[in-house]
DRENDO-1510 file (C-alpha; in Angstrom, 1 decimal, always signed):
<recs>
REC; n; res; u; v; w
REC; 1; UNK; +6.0; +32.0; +0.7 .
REC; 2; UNK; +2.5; +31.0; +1.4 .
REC; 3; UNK; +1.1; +30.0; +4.8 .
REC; 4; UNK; +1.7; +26.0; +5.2 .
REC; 5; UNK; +0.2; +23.1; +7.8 .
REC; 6; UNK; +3.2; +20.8; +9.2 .
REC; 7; UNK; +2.6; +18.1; +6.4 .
REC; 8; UNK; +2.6; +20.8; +3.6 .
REC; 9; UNK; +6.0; +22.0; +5.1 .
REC; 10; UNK; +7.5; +18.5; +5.2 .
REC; 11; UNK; +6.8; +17.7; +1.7 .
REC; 12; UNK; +8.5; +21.3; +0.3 .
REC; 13; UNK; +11.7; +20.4; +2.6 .
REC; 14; UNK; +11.8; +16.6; +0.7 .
REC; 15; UNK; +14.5; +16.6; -0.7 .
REC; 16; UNK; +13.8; +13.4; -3.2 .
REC; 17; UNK; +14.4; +13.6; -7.1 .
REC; 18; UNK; +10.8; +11.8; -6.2 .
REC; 19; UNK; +8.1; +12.7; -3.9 .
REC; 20; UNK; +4.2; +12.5; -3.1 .
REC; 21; UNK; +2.0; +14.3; -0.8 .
REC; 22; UNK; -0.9; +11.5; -0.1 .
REC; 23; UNK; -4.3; +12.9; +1.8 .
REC; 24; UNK; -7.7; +13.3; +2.1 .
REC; 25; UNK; -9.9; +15.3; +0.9 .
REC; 26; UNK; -9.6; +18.9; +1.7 .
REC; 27; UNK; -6.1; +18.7; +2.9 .
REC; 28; UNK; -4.4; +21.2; +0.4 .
REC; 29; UNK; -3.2; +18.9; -2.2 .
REC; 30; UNK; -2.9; +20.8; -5.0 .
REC; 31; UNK; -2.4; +24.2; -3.0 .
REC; 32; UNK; +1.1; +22.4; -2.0 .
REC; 33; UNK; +2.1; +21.7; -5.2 .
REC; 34; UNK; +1.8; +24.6; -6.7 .
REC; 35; UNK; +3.6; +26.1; -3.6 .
REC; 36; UNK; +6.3; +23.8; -4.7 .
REC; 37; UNK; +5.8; +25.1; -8.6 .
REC; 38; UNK; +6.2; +28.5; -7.7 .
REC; 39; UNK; +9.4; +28.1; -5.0 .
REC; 40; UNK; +11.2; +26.1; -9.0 .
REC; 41; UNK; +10.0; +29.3; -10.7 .
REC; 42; UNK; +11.9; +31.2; -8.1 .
REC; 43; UNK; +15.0; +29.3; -7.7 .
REC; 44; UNK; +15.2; +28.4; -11.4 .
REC; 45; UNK; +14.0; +31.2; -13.2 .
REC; 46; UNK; +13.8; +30.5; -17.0 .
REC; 47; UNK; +13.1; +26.6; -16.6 .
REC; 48; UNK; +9.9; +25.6; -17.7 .
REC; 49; UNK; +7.8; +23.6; -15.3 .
REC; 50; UNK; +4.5; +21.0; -15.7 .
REC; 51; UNK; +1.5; +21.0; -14.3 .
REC; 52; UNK; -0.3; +17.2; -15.0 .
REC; 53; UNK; -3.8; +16.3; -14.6 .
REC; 54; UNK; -6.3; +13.6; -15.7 .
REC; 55; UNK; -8.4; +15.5; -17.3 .
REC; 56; UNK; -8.5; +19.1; -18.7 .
REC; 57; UNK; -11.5; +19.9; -16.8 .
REC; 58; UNK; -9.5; +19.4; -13.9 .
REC; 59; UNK; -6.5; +21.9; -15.0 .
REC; 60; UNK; -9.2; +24.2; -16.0 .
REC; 61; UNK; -11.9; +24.6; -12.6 .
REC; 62; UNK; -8.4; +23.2; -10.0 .
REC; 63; UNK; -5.1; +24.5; -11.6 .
REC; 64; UNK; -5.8; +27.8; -12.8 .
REC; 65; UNK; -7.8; +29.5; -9.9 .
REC; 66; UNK; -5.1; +27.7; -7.2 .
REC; 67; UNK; -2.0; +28.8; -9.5 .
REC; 68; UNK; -3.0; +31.9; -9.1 .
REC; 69; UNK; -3.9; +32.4; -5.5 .
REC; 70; UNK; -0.9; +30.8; -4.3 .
REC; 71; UNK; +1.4; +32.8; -6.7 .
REC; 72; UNK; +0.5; +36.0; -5.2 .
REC; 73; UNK; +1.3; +34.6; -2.2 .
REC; 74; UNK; +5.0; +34.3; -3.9 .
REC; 75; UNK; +4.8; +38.0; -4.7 .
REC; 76; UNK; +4.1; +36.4; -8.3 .
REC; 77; UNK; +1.6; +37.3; -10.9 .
REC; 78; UNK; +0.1; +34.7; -14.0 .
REC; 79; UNK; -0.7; +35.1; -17.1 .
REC; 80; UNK; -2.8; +32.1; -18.4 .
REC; 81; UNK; -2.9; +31.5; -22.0 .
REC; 82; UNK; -6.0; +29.4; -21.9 .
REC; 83; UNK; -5.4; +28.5; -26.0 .
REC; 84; UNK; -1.9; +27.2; -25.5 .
REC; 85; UNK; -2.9; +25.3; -22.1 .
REC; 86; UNK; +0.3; +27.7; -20.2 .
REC; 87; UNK; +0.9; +29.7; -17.0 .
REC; 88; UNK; +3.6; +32.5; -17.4 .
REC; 89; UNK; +4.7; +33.5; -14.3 .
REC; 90; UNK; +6.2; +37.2; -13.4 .
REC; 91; UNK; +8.0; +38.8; -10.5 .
REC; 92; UNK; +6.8; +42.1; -11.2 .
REC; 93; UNK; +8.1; +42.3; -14.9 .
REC; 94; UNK; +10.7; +39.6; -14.7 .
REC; 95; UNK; +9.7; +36.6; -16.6 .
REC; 96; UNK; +10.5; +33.8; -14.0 .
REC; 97; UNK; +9.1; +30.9; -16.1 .
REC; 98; UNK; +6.0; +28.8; -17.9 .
REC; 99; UNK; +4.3; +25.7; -16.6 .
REC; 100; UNK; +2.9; +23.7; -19.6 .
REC; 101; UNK; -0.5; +22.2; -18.5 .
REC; 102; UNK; -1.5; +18.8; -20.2 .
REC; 103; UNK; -3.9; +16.1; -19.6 .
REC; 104; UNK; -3.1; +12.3; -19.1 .
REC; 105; UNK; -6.0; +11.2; -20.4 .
REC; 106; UNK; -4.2; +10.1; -23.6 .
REC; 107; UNK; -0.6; +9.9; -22.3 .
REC; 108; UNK; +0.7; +9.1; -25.2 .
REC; 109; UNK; +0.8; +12.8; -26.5 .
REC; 110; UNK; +3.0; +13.9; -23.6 .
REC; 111; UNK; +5.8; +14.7; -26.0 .
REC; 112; UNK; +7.4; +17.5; -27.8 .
REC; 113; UNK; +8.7; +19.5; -24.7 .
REC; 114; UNK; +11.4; +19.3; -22.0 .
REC; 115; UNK; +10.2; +20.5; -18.5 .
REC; 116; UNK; +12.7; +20.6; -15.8 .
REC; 117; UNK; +10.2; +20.2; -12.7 .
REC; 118; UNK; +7.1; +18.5; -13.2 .
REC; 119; UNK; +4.0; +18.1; -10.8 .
REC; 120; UNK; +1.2; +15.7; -10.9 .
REC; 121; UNK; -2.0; +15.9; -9.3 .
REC; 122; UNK; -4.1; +12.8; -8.2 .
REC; 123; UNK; -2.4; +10.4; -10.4 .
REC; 124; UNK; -4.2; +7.7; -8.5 .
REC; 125; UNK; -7.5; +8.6; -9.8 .
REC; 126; UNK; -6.6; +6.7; -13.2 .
REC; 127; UNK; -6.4; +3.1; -14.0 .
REC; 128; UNK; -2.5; +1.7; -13.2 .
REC; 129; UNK; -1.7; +0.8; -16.4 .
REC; 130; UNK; -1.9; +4.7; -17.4 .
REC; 131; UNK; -0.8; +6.2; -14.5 .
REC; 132; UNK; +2.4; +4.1; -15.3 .
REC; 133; UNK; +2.3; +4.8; -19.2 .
REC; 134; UNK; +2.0; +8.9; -17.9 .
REC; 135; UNK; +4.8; +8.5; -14.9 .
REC; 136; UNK; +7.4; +6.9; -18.0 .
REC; 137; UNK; +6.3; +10.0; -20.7 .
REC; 138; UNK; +6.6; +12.6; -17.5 .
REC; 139; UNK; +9.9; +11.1; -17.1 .
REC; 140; UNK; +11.4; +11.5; -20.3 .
REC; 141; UNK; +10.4; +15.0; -20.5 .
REC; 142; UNK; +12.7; +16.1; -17.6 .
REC; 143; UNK; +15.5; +16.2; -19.3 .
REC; 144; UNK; +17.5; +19.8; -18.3 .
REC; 145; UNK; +21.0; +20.0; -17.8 .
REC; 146; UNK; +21.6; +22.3; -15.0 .
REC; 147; UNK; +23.9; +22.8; -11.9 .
REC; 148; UNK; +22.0; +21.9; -8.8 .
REC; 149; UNK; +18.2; +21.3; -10.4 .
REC; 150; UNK; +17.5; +17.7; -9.6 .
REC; 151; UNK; +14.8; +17.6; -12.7 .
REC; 152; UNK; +11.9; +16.4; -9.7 .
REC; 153; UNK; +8.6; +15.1; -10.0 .
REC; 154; UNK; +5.9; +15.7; -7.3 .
REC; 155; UNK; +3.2; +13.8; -6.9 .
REC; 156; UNK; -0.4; +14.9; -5.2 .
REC; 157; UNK; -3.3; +12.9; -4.7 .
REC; 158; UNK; -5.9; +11.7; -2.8 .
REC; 159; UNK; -4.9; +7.3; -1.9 .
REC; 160; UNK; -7.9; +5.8; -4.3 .
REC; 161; UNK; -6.7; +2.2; -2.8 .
REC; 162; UNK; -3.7; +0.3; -3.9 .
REC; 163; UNK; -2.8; +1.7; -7.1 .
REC; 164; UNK; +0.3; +3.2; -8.8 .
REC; 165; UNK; +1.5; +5.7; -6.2 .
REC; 166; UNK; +1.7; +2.8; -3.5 .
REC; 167; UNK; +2.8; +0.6; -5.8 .
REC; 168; UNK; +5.4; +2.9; -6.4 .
REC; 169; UNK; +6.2; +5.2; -3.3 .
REC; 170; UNK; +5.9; +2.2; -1.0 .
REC; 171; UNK; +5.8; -1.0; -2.1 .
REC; 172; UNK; +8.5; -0.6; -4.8 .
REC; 173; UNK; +11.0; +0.5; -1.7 .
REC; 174; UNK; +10.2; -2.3; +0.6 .
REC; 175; UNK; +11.3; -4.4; -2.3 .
REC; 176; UNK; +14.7; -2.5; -3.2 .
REC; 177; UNK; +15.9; -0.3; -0.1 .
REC; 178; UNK; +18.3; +1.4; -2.0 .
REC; 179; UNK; +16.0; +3.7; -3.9 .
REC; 180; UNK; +14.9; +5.8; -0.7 .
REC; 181; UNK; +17.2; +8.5; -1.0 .
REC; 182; UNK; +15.1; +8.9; -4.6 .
REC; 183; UNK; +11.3; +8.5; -3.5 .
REC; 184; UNK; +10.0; +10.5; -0.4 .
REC; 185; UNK; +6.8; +10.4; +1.0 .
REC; 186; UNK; +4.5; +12.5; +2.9 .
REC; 187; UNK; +0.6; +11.7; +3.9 .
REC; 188; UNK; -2.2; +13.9; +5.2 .
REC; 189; UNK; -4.9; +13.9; +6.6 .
REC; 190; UNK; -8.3; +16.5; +6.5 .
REC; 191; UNK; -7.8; +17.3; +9.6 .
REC; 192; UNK; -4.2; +18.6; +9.3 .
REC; 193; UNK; -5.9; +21.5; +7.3 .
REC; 194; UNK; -9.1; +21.8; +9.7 .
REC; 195; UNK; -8.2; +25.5; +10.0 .
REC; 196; UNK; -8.8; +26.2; +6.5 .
REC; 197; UNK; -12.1; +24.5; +5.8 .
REC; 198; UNK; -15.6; +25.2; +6.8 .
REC; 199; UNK; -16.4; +24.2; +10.1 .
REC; 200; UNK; -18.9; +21.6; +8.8 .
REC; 201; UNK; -16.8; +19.9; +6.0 .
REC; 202; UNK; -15.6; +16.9; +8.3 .
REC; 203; UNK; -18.1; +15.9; +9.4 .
REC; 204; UNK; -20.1; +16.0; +6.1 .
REC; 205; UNK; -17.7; +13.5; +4.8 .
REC; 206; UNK; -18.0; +11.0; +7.9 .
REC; 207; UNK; -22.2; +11.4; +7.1 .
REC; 208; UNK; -21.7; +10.8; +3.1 .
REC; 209; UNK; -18.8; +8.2; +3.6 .
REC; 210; UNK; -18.7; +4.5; +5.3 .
REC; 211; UNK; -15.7; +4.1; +7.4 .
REC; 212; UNK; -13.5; +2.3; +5.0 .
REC; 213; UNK; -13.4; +5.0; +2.4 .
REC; 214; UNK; -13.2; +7.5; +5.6 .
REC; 215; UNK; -9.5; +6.3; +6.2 .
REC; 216; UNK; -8.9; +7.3; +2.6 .
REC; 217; UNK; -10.7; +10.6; +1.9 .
REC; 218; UNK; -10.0; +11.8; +5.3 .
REC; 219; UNK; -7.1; +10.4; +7.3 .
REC; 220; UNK; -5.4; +9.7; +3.8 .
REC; 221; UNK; -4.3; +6.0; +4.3 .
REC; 222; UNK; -3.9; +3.3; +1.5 .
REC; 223; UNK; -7.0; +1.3; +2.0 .
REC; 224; UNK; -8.7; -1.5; -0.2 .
REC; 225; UNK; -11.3; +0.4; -1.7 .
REC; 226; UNK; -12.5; -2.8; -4.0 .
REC; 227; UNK; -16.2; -3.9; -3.3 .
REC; 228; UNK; -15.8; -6.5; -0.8 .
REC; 229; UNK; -12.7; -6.4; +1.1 .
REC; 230; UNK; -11.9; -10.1; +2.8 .
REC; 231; UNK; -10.4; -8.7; +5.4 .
REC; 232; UNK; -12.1; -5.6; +6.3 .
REC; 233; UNK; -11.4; -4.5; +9.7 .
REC; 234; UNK; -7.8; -6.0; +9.5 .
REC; 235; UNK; -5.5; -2.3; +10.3 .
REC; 236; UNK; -1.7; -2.5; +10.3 .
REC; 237; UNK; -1.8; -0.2; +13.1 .
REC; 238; UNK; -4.2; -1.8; +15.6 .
REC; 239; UNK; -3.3; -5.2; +14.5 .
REC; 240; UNK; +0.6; -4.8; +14.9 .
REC; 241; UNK; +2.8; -6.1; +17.5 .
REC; 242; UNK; +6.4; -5.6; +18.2 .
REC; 243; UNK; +6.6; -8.9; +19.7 .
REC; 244; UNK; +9.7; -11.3; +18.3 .
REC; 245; UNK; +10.2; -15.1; +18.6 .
REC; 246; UNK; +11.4; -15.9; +22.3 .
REC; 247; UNK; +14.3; -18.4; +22.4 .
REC; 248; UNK; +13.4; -22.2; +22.0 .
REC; 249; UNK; +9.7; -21.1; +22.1 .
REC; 250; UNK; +7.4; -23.2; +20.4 .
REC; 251; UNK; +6.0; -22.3; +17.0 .
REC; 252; UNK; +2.7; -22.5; +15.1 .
REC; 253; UNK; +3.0; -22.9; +11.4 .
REC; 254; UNK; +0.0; -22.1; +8.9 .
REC; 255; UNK; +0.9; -23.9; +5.7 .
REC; 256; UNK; -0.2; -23.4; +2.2 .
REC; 257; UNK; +1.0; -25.4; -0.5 .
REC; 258; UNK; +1.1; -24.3; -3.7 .
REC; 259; UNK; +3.8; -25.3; -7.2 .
REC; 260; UNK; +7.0; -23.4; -6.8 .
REC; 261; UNK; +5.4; -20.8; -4.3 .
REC; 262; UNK; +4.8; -22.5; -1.2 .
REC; 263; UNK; +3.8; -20.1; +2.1 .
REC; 264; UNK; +4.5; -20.6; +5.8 .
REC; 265; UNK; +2.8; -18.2; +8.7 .
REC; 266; UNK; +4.7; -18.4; +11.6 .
REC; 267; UNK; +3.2; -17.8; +14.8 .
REC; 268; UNK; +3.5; -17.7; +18.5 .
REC; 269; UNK; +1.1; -17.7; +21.2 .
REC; 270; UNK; +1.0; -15.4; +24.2 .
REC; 271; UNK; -1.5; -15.5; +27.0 .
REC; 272; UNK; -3.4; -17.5; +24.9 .
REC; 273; UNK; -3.5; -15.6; +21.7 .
REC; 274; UNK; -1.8; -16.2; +18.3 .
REC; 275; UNK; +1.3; -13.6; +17.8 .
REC; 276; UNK; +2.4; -13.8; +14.1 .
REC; 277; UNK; +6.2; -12.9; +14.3 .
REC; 278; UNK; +7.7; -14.4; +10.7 .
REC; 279; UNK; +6.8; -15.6; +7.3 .
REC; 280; UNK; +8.1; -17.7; +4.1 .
REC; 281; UNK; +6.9; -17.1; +0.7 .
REC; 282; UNK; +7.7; -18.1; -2.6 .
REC; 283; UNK; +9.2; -21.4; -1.3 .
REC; 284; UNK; +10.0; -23.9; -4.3 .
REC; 285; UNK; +8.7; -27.0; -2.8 .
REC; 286; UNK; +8.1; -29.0; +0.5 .
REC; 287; UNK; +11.7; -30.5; +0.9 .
REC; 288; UNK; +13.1; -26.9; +0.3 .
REC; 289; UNK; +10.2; -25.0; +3.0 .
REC; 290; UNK; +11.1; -28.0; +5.6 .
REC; 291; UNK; +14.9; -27.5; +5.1 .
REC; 292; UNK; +14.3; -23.2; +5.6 .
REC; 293; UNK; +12.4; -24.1; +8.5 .
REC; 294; UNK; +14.6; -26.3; +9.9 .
REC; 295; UNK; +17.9; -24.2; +9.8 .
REC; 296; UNK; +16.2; -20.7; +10.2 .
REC; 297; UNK; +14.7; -22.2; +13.7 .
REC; 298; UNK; +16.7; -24.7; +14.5 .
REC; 299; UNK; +15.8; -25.2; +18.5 .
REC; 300; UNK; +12.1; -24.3; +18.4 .
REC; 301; UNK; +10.1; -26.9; +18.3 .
REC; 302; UNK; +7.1; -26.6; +15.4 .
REC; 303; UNK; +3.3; -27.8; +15.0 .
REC; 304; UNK; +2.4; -27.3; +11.2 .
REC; 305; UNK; -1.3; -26.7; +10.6 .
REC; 306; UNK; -1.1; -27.4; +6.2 .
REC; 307; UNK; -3.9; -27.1; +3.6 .
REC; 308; UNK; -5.6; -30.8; +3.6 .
REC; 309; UNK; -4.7; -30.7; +0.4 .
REC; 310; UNK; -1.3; -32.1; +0.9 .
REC; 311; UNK; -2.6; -35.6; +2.0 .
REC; 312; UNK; -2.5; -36.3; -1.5 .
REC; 313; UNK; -0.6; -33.8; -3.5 .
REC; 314; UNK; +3.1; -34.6; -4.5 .
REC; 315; UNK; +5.1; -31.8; -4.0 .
REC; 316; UNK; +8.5; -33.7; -5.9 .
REC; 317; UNK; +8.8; -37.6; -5.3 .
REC; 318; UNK; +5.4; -39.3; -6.8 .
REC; 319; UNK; +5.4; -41.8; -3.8 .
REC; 320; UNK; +5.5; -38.8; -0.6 .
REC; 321; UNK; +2.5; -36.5; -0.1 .
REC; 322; UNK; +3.7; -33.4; +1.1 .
REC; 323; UNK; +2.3; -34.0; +4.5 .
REC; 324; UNK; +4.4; -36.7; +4.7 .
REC; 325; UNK; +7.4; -34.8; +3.9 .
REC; 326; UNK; +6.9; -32.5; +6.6 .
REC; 327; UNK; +6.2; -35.2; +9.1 .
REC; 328; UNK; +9.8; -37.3; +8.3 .
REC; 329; UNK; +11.4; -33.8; +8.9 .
REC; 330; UNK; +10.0; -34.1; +12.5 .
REC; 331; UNK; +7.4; -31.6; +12.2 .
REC; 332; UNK; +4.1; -32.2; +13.7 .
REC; 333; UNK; +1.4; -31.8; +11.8 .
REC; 334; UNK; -2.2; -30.7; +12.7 .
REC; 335; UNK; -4.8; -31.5; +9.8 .
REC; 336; UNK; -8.1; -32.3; +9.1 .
REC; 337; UNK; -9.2; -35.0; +6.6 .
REC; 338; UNK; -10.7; -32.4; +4.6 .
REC; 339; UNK; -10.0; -28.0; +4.5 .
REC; 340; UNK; -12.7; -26.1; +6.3 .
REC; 341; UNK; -15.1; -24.2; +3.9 .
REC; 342; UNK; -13.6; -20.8; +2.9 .
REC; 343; UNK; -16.1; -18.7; +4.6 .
REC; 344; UNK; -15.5; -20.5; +7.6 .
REC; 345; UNK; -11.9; -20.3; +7.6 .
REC; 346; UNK; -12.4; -16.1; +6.2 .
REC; 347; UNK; -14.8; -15.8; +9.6 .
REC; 348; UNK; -12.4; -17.5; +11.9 .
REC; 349; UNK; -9.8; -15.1; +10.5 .
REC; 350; UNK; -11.8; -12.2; +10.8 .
REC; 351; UNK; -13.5; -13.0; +14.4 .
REC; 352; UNK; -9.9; -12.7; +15.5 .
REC; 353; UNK; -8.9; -9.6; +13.7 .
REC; 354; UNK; -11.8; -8.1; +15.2 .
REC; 355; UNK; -14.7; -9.7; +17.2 .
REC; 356; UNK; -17.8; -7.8; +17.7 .
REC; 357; UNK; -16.7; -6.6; +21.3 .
REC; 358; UNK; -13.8; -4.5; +19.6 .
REC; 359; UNK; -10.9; -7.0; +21.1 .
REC; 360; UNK; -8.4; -7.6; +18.2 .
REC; 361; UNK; -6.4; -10.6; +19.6 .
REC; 362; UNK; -4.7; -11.8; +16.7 .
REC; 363; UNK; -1.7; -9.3; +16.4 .
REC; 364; UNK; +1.1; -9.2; +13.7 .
REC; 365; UNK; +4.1; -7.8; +13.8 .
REC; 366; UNK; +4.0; -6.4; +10.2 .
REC; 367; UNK; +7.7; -5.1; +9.5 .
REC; 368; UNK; +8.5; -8.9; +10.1 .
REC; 369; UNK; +5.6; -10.2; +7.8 .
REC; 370; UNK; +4.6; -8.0; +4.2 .
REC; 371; UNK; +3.3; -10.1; +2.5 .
REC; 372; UNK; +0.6; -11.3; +4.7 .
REC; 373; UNK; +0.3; -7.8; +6.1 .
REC; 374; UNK; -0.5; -6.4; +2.3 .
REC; 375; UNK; -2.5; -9.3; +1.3 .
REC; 376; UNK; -4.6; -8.8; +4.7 .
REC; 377; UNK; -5.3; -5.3; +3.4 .
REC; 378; UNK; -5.7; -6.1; -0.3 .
REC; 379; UNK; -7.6; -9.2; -1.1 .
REC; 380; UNK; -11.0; -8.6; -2.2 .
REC; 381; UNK; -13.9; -10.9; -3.2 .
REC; 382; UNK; -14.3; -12.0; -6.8 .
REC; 383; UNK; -17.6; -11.7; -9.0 .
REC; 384; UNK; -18.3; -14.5; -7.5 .
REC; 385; UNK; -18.4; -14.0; -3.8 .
REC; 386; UNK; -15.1; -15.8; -3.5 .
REC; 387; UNK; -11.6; -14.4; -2.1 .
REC; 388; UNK; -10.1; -13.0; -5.5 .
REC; 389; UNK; -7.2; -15.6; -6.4 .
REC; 390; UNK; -5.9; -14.2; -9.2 .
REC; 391; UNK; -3.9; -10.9; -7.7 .
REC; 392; UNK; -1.3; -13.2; -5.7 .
REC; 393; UNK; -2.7; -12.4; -2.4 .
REC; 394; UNK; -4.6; -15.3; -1.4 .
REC; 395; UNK; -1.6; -17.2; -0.6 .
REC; 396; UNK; -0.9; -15.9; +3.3 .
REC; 397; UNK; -4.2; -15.4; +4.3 .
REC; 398; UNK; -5.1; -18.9; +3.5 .
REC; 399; UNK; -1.9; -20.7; +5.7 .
REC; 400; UNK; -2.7; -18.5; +8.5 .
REC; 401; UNK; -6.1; -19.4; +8.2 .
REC; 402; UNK; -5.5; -23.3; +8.0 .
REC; 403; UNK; -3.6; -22.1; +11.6 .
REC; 404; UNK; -6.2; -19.7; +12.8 .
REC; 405; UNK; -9.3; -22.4; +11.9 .
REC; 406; UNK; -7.8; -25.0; +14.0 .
REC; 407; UNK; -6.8; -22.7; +17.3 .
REC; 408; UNK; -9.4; -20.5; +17.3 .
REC; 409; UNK; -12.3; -21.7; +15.2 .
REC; 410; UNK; -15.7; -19.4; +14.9 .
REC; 411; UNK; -17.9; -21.7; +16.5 .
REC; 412; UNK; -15.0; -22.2; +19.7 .
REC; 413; UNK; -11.6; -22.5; +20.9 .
REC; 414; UNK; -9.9; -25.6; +20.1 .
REC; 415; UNK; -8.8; -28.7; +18.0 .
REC; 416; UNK; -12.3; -30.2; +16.1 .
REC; 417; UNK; -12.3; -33.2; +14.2 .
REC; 418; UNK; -8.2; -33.1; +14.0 .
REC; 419; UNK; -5.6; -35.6; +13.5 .
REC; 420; UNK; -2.6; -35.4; +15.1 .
REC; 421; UNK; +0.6; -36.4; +13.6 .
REC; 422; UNK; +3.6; -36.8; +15.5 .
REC; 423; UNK; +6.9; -38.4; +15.2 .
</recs>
């Protein structure tokens, strides 16, 4: 068995039906899977395998040469039967078994073949809606029947933003628990495979690359890799906090209002600072978002900071702005006659993520709050120059920045031009 770095050894001991090994360049992507080819050729001899690429230039100049280097590191030999797109693989003369090679770049001619191990290699470098098309045909081809083979897809590839594979190895499971014992996840970075490189290659990439694509070639992170990220410098890890609610300690709600998905920001504040410990989204209406409120924090007492908007909307009952729905549940409410403009509400947010002394002093705890942590990380500007609406991820940004605007506005601290509503 070949020579492996700690993440490469991680993702071969998996032990998912599913599993991706996500990292930068450099990091020994496809090296690993075919590592994890070659130990199915062993412990299933006679099962046919696939190899799965975007392109055929890729299975050509990437697979072939890396096949065969870490076969013989098996003990294996190859025999490549370039017209057929197949790798036999031998243990001396024992036949152990063929991977069939094919491209994805028209998924729908993945058919015809059953494969009982399958591994594809930077899935995220195509558009989601084939990735997905590929992942369903690469599915149905896995379809042997035998004792202890788990019929497994592997996944390598380098984290080209928030595509398929996050979608899939990460979001999908923070939405339905149950299906971790099925996906498995490992991520890389270049430097994990330092020892294997030329001595110049990482630095190269921090002189070719600007730093957000640097946590995504190199370190291997899921980063928003659209022109224009909103929130740029917002990180999950330097902007997260443990910190919970305290007992009967006051809240700070940014509010946005929206029909049939209303969003609430909750927030504390510590020495000063804003502490975002909870959130609601997806609220039906007003009445429903002040009931949740009410019950889930029922001896806090709570300032709401709404969209302006809600002075006139009506949220149900023609005669009640929303506003006033909120303030008959005994919320007080913190509004200007008007919203702030977006960029000055996008530069409040962003001052705090990150001001140009390197203090972040807006802190989230992010297991509590995923939808504003993944909508910090994802929104991007439109053609326009405006915060991209039409991906779902406006929503949380813009109630904690109704919050955010009014605490800690760009031009100073404190209330401007507010009205305070009280009960």
């Amino acid at each position: 068995m070949p020579n492996l770095n700690r993440p490469q050894f991680e993702f071969i001991r998996l032990p998912h039906k599913f599993k991706a090994f996500v990292a930068g360049f450099g990091s020994g992507k496809t090296w690993v899977g075919c590592t994890d080819l070659c130990k199915h050729a062993m412990e299933f001899p006679g099962i046919n395998s696939g190899y799965f690429a975007p392109t055929y230039g890729q299975i050509r100049d990437i697979f072939y040469p890396t096949i065969e280097e870490v076969a013989a590191e098996w003990g294996l030999t190859t025999k490549i039967h370039l017209s057929n797109k197949e790798v036999a693989l031998y243990s001396g003369k024992k036949y152990r078994g063929t991977i069939l090679c094919r491209s994805m770049e028209k998924p729908g001619d993945i058919v015809g073949f059953k494969i009982g191990k399958a591994l594809i290699d930077e899935l995220d470098v195509m558009k989601i809606d084939k990735a997905e098309t590929a992942w369903r045909k690469i599915i149905a081809r896995m379809r042997y029947n035998v004792p202890g083979l788990v019929n497994g897809i592997s996944v390598t590839t380098t984290p080209e933003g928030f595509k398929f594979v996050y979608n899939q190895f990460v979001k999908q499971l923070r939405e339905k628990p149950a299906l971790r014992d099925l996906y498995g996840m490992v991520q890389a970075s270049t430097y994990d495979n330092a020892i294997n490189l030329p001595d110049d290659y990482i630095s190269s990439l921090f002189a070719s690359y600007p730093p957000q694509l640097i946590d995504a070639y190199l370190r291997g992170q899921f980063v928003n890799l659209a022109s224009g990220s909103v929130y740029a410098s917002f990180d999950r890890r330097l902007n997260h906090t443990n910190d919970t609610m305290r007992p009967r300690e006051p809240l700070h709600i940014g509010m946005d209002f929206n029909v049939l998905n209303m969003t609430a920001i909750i927030n504390v504040i510590r020495d000063g600072w804003p502490r975002t410990v909870g959130e609601l989204t997806g609220v039906r209406d007003t009445p429903t978002m002040a009931r949740m409120l009410r019950e889930r924090y029922p001896d806090h007492s709570m300032t709401v900071y709404p969209d302006a908007s809600g002075q006139a909307h009506k949220s149900v009952n023609a005669s009640e702005s929303d506003l006033s729905i909120l303030r008959q549940n005994r919320f007080t409410v913190i509004v200007n006659s008007t919203n702030p403009a977006v960029k000055d509400r996008v530069n409040a947010m962003n001052a705090m993520i990150l001001n140009g002394e390197g203090e972040r002093r807006w802190l989230v705890n992010t297991d509590q709050c995923p939808r504003l942590t993944e909508a910090l990380e994802q929104q991007a500007y439109d053609k326009n120059g405006e915060p991209d609406k039409s991906t779902g991820h406006d929503h949380p940004p813009d109630a904690q920045g109704y919050f955010i605007n009014q605490r800690y506005p760009i031009r100073g601290r404190g209330v401007q031009r507010a009205v305070l509503h009280g009960v």
